[in-house]
N, C-alpha and C positions, 0 to 999 in steps of 0.2 A: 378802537383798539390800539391802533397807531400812534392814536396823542397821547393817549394814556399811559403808556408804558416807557414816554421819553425820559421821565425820572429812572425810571429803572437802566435806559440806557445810559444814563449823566453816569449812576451812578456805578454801576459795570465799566465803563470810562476811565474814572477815576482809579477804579480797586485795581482793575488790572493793568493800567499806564501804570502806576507806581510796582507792584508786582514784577513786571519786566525789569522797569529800575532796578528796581534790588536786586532780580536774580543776575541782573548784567552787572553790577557793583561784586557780586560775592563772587565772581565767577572772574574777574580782573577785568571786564570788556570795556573797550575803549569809548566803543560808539553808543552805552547803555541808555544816553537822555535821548537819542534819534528813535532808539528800539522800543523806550515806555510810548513816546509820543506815537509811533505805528501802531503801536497794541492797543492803547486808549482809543484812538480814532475807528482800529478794526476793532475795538469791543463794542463802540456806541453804535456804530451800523449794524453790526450781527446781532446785536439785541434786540434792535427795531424788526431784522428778517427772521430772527426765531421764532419773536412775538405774533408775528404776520403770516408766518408758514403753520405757527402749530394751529392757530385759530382759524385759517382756513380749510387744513386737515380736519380739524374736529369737528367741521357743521357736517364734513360728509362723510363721517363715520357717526356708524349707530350702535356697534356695541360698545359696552364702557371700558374693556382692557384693549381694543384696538383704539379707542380715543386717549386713555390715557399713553400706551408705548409706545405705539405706532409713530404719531406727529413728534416726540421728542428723539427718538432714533435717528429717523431720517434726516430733520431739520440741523443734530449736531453733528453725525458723520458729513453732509454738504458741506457745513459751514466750517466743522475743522477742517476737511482737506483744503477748500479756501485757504484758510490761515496759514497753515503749513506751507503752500503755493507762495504767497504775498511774504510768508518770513524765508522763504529759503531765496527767493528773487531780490530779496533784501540784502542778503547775505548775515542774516541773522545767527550769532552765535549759541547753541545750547537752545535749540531748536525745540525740541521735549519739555525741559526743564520751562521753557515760556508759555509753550501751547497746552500742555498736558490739564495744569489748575482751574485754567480759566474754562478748557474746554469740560472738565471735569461739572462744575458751577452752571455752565450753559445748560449740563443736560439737567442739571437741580431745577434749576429753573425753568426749563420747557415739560418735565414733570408734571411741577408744581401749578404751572400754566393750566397743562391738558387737563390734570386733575380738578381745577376749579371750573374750567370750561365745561367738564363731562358733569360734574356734583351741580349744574344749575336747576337741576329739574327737582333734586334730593332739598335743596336748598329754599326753592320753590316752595313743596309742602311741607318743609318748615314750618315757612313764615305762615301757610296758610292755617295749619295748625295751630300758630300762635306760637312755637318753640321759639323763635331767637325774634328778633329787631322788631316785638310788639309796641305798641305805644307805651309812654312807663307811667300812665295812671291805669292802664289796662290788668284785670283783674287773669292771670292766668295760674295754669297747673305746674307748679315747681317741680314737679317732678321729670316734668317732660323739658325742662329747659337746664339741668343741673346736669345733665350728663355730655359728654361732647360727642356730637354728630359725627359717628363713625359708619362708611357703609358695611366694612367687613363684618359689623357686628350681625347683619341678616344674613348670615352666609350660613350655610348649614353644616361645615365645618366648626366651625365658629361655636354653633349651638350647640352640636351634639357633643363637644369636649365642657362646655357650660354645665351641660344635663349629667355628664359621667363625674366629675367635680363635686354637683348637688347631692347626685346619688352619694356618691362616698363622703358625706356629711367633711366636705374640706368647706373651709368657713373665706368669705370676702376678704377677710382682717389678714388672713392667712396667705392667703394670695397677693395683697400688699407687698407683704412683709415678705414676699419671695423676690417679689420685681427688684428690693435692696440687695437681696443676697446675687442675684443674677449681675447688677450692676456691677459688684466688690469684684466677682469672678470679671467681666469685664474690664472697670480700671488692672486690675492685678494682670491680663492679659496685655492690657495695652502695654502697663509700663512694661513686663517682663521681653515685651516686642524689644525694647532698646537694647536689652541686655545679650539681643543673640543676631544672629543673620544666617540667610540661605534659606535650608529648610525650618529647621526650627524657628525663625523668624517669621515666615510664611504660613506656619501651624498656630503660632502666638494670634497673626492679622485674625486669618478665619474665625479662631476660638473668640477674642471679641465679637467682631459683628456679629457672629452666634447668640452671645451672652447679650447683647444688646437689642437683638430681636427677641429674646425670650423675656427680657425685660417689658420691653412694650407689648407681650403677650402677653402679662400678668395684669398686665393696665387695663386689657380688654378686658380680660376673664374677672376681675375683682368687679367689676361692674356688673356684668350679667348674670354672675351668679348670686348677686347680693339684689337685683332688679326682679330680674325673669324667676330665678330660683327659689325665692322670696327670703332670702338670709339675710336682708339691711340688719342693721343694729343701730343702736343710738350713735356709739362710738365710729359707726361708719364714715363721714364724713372726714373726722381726724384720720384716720387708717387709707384712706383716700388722696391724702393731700400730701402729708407727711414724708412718708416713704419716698415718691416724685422728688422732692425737693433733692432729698439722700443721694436717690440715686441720679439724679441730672448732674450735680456737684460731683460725685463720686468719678463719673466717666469722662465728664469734660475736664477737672483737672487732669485724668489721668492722660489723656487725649494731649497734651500739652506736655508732659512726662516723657510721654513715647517717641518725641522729635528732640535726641540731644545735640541731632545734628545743628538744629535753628534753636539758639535761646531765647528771642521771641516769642517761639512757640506754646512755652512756660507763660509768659504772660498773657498770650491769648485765652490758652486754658483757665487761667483763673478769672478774665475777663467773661468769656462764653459763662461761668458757671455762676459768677455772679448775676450775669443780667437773665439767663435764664430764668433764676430763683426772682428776678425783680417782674418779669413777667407774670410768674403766678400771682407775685402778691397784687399785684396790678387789679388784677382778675378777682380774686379774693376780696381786696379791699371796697371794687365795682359791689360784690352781691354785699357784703354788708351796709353798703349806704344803700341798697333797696334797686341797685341793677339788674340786668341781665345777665349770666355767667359769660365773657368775650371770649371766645376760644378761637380768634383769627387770628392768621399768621403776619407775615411769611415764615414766622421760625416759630412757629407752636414745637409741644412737647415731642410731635412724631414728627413734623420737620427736620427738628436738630437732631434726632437719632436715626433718619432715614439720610441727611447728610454725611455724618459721621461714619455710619454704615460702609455708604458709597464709598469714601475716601480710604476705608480698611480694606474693602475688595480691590478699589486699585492700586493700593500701595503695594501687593501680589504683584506688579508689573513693575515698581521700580528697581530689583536688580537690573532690569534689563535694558535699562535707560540710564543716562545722568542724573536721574533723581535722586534725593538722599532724607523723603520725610516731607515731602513740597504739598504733597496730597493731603494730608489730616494737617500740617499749618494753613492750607489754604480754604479746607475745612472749618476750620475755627476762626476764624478771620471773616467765611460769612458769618458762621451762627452769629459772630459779636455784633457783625453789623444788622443781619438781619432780625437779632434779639433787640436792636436800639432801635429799627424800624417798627418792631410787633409793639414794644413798649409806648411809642409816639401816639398810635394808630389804638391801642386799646383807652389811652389816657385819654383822647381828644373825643371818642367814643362816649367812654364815664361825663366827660365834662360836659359834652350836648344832651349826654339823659338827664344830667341833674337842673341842668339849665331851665330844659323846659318841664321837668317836675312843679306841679303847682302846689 
């Protein structure tokens, strides 16, 4: 687990060493190349002891919402107070504004960690089933591998809003085409965030992530009630894909809109939306040469909107710091990278199934 995840510490290293840089440049600090080199060196250890705490957390946890919160909780409240300690011993300026991004990213990532750690056994019969990483002259059920492996989808919440949807003759296609309108109400939320502050700015934050969550509940419910419900169509497929693109695009520009304080932010945004959109096709263009559907991360579709989330609930805490917008540009700075990551990792995927296609 240790070695494994020393990439991820390089690269935790790098993002937030330069991160400090800059917030010490915008902010006039003298000593800002001492303060990126302390954050880089404190990112790539704390990386290694998140990786290390949440995975031995997780073998001795058996329920699945105590494996996945529990080890990321505790592992980034230890490791910020640390930070905070070594930056204030430092005499590090704008204290908040340094530690708040990166610590914000450490809990993405000890999540995302616990989450994969806990999904091993879901992942398990998968494979046994034949759903994902069959051999690729292996004859299987497309139907069982075209959908992406969600466990919320067996939740009995879950179903019994499926069931009341089927009953009320609401159709898949329809439910697509909501997750777009929920994303507009999102972007439109985000951008109107810039246009105000205090309260009203703190109503705008919520009302996104809101709108953002209901988004990715449209994503659920459009599947299960066109699977379980029996509603597929021919047209299913398109109404499936389509929308996703709309509104991935729609929310991360907007996500980029909402920070006039950093005009980087603008290009993140349109960065994040484009490789999003190159993700899917990635995936898409996998099942038309005769692939598996890839729906691995790190910034899959519910990655980047369970990021993006996170950084709108905390942005609810920067009147009361020196932040000014750091949360959703540091937001979109992972999606981008972790979108160039998903993209490498799904391509080098396609390229060994086609390889060994005979």
């Amino acid at each position: 687990m240790l070695v494994s995840q020393i990439p991820s510490a390089l690269l935790a290293s790098l993002l937030w060493g330069s991160w400090a840089f800059w917030v010490g440049h915008e902010r006039g600090h003298d000593s800002n190349l001492s303060v990126a080199f302390l954050q880089g060196a404190a990112s790539f250890f704390i990386t290694l002891v998140l990786a290390t705490a949440v995975a031995a957390m997780s073998m001795r946890l058996h329920r699945y919402a105590s494996q996945v919160w529990l080890p990321p909780i505790l592992t980034v409240v230890c490791t910020t107070t640390m930070l905070v300690t070594i930056h204030c011993l430092a005499g590090t300026a704008h204290v908040l504004a340094t530690i708040v991004p990166p610590s914000t990213v450490a809990f993405g990532y000890c999540l995302h960690l616990s989450h994969r750690l806990a999904r091993r056994p879901f992942k398990e019969m998968c494979r046994s089933s034949g759903a994902v990483d069959a051999h690729p002259n292996m004859e299987i059920d497309r139907s069982l591998i075209n959908r992406r492996p969600i466990r919320v989808r067996s939740s009995k919440l879950a179903a019994a809003a499926a069931q009341w949807l089927t009953a009320n003759n609401v159709t898949p296609n329809q439910i697509s085409v909501m997750s777009v309108v929920f994303a507009m109400a999102a972007g439109m939320a985000l951008v109107a965030r810039a246009q105000f502050s205090g309260l009203t700015e703190s109503i705008w934050l919520m009302l996104a992530a809101l709108f953002v969550q209901c988004r990715l509940l449209c994503n659920l419910l459009d599947g299960m009630v066109a699977v379980e419900g029996g509603k597929s169509t021919p047209a299913g497929e398109l109404f499936n894909d389509m929308p996703d693109r709309i509104a991935d695009a729609v929310i991360l520009v907007a996500a980029g809109y909402s920070v006039p304080t950093i005009p980087a932010a603008v290009v993140l945004g349109w960065m994040a939306a484009v490789l999003a959109v190159l993700t899917a096709y990635i995936r898409v263009l996998g099942v038309s040469l005769g692939a598996h559907p890839d729906f691995r991360g790190p910034m899959a579709k519910q990655h980047r909107m369970a990021v993006l989330t996170l950084a709108c609930v905390l942005s609810l805490l920067e009147p009361f710091s020196s932040l000014k917008g750091e949360c959703i540009a540091a937001a979109l700075m992972v999606i981008v990278v972790g979108c160039c990551v998903t993209s490498y990792r799904r391509t080098l995927a396609m390229y060994r199934f086609l390889s060994q296609r005979t």
